[in-house]
N, C-alpha and C positions, 0 to 999 in steps of 0.2 A: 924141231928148233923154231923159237917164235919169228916174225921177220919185224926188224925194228920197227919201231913207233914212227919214225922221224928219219927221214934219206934227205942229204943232201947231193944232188944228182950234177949239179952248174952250181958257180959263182963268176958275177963281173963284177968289178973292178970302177967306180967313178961314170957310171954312167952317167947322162946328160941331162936327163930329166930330176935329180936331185941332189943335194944341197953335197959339194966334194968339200974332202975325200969322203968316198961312200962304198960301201960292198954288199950288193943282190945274190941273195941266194935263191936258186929253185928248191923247193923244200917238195918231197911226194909222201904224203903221208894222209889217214883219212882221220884226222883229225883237225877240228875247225883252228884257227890264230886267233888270239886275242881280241875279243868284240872291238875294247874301247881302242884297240890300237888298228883296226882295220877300217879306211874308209871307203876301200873299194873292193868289188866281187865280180866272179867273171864267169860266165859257162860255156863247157864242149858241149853242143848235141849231139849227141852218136846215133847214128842211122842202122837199123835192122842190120843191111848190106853191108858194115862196117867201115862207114864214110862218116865224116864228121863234116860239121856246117860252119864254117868262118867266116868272120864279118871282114870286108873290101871297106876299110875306111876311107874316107876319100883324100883325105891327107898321108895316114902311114899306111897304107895297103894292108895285107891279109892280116888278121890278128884276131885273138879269144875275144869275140863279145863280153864285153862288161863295161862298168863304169862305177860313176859313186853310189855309194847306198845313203836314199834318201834318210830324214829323220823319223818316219815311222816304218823303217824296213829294217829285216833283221840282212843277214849278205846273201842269204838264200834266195830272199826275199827279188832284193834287186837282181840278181846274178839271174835269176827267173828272165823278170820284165824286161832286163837288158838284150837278153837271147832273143827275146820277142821282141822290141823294138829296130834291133839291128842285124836280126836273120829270120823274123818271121815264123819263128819256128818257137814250136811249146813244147814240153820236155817234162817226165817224170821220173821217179824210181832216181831221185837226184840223192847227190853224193856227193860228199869233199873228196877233194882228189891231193888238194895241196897249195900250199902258197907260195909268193914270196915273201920274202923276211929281206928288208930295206933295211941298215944301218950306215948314217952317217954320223961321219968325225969330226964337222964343222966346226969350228970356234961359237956358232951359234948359231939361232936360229932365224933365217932369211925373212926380210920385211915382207911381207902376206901370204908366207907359208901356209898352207892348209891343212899338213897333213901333222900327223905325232912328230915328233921327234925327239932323242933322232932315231927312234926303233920304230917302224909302222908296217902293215902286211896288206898285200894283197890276198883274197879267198878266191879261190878255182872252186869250180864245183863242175859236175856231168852228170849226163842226165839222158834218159834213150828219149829221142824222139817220135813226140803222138801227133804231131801234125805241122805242117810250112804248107804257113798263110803266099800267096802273090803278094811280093816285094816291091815295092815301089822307090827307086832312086830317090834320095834326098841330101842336102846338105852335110849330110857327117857321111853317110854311109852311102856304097850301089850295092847292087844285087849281089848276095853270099855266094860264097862257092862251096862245093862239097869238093874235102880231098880224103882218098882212100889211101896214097903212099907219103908217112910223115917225112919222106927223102923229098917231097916234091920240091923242085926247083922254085917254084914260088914263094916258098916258104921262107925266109930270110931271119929268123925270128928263132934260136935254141928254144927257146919258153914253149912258143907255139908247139913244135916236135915234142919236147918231155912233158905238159900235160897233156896234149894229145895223145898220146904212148899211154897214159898213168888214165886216163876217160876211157878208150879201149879195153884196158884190161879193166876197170872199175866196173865199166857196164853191160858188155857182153858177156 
């Protein structure tokens, strides 16, 4: 039996970050989301030992390095540099792992919105990693952590647990 294309594993409900009423889905699946409708990308490093590398934001604490993709990047591209700029760490043998899928039902679309709407995706991607660089504290980010149990208490974050789950099993 094939295993579907496309899992949808979570959904929330009006979160805060985009334009309500709105519904996020975790999507696991190893197929990329919509170029023109994705403007951000993110990567698990997965370590040999079966630990992955999380970015310590310094605003929202633990979460999948990523951010936007620049205009000469494809999301592999950033979801790359972004691991490296906010965990130090380079990573190959990369792979989609999954997105979110953002719909909002807004009467319309909010004054300097940036993103599609009202359908737009995040890209996940993982990747084993071939080396962490010495991290230096800085203004967005402190030093990653590595977590081996996606139950850790630290973790606050469904997203982080189900790609982290879907990075493990992608890349070991």
């Amino acid at each position: 039996m094939n295993k579907p294309k496309e899992q949808v594993v979570h959904v929330e409900h009006d979160v805060a970050y985009l334009p309500t009423p709105n519904t996020v889905e975790v999507v696991i699946t190893n197929d990329l989301a919509p170029a023109e409708l994705t403007k951000t990308a993110f990567m698990v490093p997965v370590c040999d030992d079966g630990g992955i590398i999380i970015a310590v934001n310094q605003r929202r604490g633990l979460e999948i390095a990523g951010g936007h993709i620049e205009a000469d990047e494809t999301a592999e591209d950033a979801a790359f540099r972004e691991a490296f700029e906010e965990t130090g760490t380079t990573v190959s043998n990369v792979v989609p792992i999954g997105f979110l899928r953002m719909t909002s039902t807004a009467a319309g679309v909010p004054e300097g919105y940036a993103y599609p709407f009202p359908l737009s995706y995040q890209q996940f991607f993982a990747g084993s990693v071939d080396n962490v660089e010495p991290y230096t504290d800085n203004d967005e980010c402190s030093a990653p952590v590595k977590i081996f149990d996606m139950q850790d208490r630290r973790i606050t974050r469904k997203s982080i647990t189900l790609f982290g789950n879907a990075a493990l099993k992608s890349v070991l």
